[in-house]
C-alpha positions as CSV (number, residue, x, y, z in Angstrom):
1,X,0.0,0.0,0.0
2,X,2.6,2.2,0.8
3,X,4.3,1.6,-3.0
4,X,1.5,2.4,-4.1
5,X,0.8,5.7,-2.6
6,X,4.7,6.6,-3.2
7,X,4.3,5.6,-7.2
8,X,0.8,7.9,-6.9
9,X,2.7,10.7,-5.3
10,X,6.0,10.4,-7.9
11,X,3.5,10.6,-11.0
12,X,2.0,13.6,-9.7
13,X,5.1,15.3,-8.9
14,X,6.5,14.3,-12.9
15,X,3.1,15.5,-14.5
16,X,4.1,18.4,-12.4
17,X,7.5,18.6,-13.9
18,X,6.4,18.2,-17.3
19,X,3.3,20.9,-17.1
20,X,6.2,23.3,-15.7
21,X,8.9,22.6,-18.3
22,X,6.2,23.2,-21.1
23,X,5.1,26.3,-19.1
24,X,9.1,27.4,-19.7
25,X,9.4,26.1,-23.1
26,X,5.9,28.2,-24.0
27,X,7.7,31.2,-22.3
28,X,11.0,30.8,-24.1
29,X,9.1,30.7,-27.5
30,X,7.0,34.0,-26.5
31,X,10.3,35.6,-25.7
32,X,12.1,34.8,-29.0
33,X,9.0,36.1,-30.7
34,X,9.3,39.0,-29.0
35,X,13.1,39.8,-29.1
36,X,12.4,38.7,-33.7
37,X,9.8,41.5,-33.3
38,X,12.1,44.4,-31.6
39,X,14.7,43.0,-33.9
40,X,12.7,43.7,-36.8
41,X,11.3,47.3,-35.8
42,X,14.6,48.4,-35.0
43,X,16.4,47.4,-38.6
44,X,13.1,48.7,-40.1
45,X,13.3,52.0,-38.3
46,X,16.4,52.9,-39.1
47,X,15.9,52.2,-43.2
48,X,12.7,53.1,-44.3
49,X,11.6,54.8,-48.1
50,X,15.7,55.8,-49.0
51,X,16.4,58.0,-45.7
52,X,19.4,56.5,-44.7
53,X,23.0,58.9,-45.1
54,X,24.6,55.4,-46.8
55,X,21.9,55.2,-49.6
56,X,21.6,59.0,-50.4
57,X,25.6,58.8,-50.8
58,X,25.9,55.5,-53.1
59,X,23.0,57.1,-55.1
60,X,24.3,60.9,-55.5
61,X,27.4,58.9,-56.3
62,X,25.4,56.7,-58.7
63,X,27.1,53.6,-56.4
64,X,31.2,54.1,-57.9
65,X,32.2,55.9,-54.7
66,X,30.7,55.6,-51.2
67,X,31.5,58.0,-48.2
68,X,33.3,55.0,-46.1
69,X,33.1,57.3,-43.2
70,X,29.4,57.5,-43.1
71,X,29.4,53.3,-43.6
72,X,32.5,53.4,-40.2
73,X,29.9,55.4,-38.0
74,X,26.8,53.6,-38.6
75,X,28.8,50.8,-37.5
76,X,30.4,52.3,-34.4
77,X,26.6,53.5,-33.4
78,X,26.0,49.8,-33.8
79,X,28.6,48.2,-31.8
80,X,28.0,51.1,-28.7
81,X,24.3,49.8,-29.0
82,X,25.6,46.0,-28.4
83,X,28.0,47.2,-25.6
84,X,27.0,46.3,-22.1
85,X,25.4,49.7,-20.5
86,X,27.1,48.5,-17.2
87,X,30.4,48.0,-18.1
88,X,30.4,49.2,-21.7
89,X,33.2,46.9,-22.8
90,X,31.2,43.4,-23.1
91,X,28.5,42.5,-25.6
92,X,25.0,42.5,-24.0
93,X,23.7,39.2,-23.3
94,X,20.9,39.6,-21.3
95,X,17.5,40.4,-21.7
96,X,16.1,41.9,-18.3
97,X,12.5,40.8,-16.9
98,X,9.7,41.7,-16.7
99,X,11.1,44.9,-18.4
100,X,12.7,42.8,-21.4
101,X,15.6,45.1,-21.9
102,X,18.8,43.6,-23.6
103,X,21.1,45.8,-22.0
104,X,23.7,43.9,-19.6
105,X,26.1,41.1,-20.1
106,X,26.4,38.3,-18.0
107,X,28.6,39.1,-15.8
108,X,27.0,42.5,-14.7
109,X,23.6,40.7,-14.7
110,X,24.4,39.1,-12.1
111,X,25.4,42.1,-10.1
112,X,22.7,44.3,-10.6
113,X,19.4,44.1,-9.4
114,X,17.9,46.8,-11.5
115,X,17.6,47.9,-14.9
116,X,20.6,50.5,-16.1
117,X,18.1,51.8,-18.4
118,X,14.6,52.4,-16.8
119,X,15.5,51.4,-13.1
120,X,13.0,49.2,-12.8
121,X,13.5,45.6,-10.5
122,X,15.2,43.1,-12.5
123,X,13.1,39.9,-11.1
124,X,15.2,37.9,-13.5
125,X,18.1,37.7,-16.2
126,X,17.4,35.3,-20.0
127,X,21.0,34.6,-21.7
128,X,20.4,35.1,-25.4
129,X,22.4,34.1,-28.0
130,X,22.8,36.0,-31.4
């Protein structure tokens, strides 16, 4: 009898285990969906209907000679938006809840318990690979 109730108890507690680790695998997809979507209005933000200082050069140029310069500081803007706010020297890795900023890397993740941009409580830190 006392197998028995043991066996009982274990299958509960796996169900459990399994309803929780499709809870998390639910959450992780929601997450990815959400970091796609930023991802997208970012990159579409910042080209939209010919407005960007790289395509207004290649075309007065008709495309022979670009300004290289203007093509450098886009991508230093870039690289200082990957940079850690923290520390500013490591790539950000971390996506901040429930505020879902990807601001920190790991290692200052797990210093801080706030958000360096908006100051809200950081409940918990999501490693994310790009």
């Amino acid at each position: 009898m006392e197998l028995e109730d043991q066996m009982e108890q274990l299958s509960v507690e796996a169900g459990a285990w399994q309803q929780r680790a499709r809870y998390n695998e639910n959450m992780i997809a929601a997450l990815k969906f959400n970091l796609q979507q930023a991802y997208l209005q970012t990159r579409d933000s910042k080209e939209g209907c010919g407005d960007s200082e790289v395509d207004d050069t290649a075309s007065c140029c008709n495309g022979r000679s670009l300004d290289f310069h203007l093509l450098s500081n886009e991508n230093s803007n870039m690289q200082d938006m990957l940079k850690c706010k923290a520390c500013r020297v490591n790539e950000v890795t971390m996506v901040l809840l429930p505020c879902k900023h990807l601001c920190l890397c790991k290692d200052c993740e797990s210093k801080l318990s706030f958000c360096p941009l908006c100051q809200s409580s950081k409940f918990i830190g999501m490693e994310v690979y790009m």
